[in-house]
N, C-alpha and C positions, 0 to 999 in steps of 0.2 A: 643349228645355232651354236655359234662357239661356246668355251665358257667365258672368257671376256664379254659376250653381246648381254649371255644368261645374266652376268653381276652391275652393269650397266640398268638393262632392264630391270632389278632387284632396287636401284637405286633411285630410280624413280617411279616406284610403285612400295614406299615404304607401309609397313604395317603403324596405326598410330600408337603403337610401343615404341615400335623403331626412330619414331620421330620424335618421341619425348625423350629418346635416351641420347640420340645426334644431336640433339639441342645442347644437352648435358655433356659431351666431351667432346663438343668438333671445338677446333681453334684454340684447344690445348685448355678446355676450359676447367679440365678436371686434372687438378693436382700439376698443371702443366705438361703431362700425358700426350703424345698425340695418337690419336686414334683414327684407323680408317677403316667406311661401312662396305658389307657386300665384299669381302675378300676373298679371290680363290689362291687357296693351300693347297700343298703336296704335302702330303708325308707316308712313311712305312718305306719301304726297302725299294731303292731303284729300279729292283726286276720287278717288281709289283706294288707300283705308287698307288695310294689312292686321293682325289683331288677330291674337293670339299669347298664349299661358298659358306665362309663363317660371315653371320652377321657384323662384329666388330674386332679389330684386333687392334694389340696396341704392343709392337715388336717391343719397345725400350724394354717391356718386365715379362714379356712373354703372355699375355693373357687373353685370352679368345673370351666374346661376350656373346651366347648365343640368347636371344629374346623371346621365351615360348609364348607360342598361340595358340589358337585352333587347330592348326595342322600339324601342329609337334604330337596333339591327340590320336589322331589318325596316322601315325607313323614312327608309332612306340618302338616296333622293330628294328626299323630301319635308323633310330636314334639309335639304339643299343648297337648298333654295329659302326656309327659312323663312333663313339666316344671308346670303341673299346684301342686306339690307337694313343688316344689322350689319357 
């Protein structure tokens, strides 16, 4: 499964945080902001990218909105390594 299929699938299987906070800034509703859910990012050094499915991003100010849940419980690690590039 690509990552494109992976944030697709993400999209329609929102967590119901994820969907009270899409309520709150889809269609620019926040601050006139646009924001989009389920986005795959590149960053770190072109000979060694790492890609990432951030919950929400909103390029105009630069700000990644990531939603914790249950599963951010069980992958305390591997949170501490996806934020040490941010």
């Amino acid at each position: 499964m690509s990552i494109i299929d992976v944030t697709r699938e993400l999209r329609k299987t929102q967590t119901p945080a994820e969907k009270i906070v899409w309520e709150l800034v889809r269609n620019r509703r926040f601050h006139q902001l646009k924001f989009r859910r389920q986005v795959a990012i590149q960053c770190g050094s072109s000979v060694s990218p790492r890609r990432y499915i951030v919950d929400f991003l909103c390029h105009e100010i630069k700000l990644i909105l990531e939603i914790d849940g249950d599963i951010h419980d069980t992958q305390i690690k591997y949170n501490n390594f996806r934020e040490d590039p941010f």
